[in-house]
KEBA-581326 format. One record per residue (C-alpha): residue in three letters; x negated, y, z negated. Coordinates in nm, 4 decimals, padded with zeros to 6 digits. Each point is the difference from the previous one (the first is absolute). Example, Ala and Ser with C-alpha at 12.3 -4.5 7.8 and 13.67 -1.06 7.14 Angstrom:
# residues 2
+---------+----------+----------+----------+
| residuo |       c1 |       c2 |       c3 |
+---------+----------+----------+----------+
|     ALA | -01.2300 | -00.4500 | -00.7800 |
|     SER | -00.1370 |  00.3440 |  00.0660 |
+---------+----------+----------+----------+
***
This chain:
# residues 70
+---------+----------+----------+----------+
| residuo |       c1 |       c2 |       c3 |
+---------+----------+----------+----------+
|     UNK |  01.1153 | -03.4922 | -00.1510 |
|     UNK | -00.3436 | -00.0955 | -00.0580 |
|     UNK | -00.1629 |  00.0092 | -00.3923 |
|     UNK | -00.2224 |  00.2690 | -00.0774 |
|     UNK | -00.3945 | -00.1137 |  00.0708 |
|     UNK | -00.2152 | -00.0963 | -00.2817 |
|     UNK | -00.1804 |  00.3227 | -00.0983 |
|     UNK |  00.3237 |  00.2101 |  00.0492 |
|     UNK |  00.2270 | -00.0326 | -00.3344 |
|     UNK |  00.3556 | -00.0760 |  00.0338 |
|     UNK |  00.2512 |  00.2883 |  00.1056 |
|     UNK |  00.1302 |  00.1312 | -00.3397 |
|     UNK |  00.2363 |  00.2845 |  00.1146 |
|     UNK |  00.3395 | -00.0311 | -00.0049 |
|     UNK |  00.1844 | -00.2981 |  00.0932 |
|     UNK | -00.3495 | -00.1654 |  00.0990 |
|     UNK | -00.0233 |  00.2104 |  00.3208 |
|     UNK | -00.2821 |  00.1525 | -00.0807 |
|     UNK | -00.1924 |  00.3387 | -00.1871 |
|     UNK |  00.2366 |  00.1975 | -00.1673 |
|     UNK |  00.0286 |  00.3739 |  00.2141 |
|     UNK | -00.1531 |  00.1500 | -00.3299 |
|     UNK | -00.3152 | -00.2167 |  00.0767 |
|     UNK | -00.0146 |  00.0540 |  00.3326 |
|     UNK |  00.0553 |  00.3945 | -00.0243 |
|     UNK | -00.3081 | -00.0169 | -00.2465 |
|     UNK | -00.1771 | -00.2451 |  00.2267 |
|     UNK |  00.0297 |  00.2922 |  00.2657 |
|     UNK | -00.0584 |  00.3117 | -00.2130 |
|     UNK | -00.3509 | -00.1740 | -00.0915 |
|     UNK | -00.1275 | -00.0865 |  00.3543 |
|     UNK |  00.1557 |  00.3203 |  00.1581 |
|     UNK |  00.0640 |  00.2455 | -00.2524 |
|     UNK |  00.2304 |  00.2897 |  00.0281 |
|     UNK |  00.0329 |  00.2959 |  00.2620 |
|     UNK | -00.1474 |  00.2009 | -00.2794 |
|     UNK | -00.3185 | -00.1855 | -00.0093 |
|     UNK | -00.1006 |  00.0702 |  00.3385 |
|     UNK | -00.2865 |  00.2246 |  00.1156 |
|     UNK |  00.0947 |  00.3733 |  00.0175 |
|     UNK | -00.2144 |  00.0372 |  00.2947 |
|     UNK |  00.2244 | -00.0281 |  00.2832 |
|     UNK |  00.2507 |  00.2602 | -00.1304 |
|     UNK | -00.2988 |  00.2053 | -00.0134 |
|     UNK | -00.0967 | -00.0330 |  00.3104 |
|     UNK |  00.3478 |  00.0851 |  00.1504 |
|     UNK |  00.0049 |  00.2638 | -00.2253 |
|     UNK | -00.3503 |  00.1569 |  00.0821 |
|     UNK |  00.1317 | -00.0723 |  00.4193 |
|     UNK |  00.3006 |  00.2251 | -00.0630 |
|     UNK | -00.2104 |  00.2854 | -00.1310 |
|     UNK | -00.2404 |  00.0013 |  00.2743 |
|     UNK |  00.2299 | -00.0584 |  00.2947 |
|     UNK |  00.2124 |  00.2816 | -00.1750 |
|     UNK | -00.2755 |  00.2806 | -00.0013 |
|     UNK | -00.1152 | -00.1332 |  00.2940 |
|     UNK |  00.3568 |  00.0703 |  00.1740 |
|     UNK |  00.0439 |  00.3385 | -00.2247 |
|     UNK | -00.3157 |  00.0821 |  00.1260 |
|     UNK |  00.0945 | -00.0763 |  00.3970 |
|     UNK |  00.2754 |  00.2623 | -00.0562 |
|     UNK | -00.1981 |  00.2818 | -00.1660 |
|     UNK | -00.2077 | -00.0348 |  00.3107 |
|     UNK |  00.2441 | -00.0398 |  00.2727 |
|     UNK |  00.2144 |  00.3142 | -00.2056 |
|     UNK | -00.3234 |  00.1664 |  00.0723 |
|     UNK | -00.0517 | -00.1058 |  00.3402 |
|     UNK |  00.3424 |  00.0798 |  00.0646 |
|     UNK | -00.0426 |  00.4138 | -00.1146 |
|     UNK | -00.3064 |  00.0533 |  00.1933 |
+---------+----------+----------+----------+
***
């Protein structure tokens, strides 16, 4: 195994092997954050597709109902 380089400190986590998982798990909740930071907009935008595909197909079979009749 080679030492650590010079502007990296030592591993301090247990047994020597490296970052303890606590570290790391903060280490990754600061660069990433959590699923419940993330923009809202995409679920909105599914959301908003449903609707309109929805009325759109509701309204597709008021009209062929219609069609249908006459």
């Amino acid at each position: 195994m080679t030492s650590p380089p010079a502007d990296e400190p030592a591993a301090d986590g247990p047994a020597g092997g490296g970052p303890a998982r606590e570290e790391l798990d903060q280490q990754v909740r600061d660069h990433y954050g959590t699923w419940r930071d993330q923009p809202k907009g995409v679920a909105c935008a599914v959301i908003a597709a449903f609707f309109v595909l929805t009325t759109v197909a509701f309204g597709l079979a008021v009209l062929a109902a219609v069609l249908a009749v006459r």
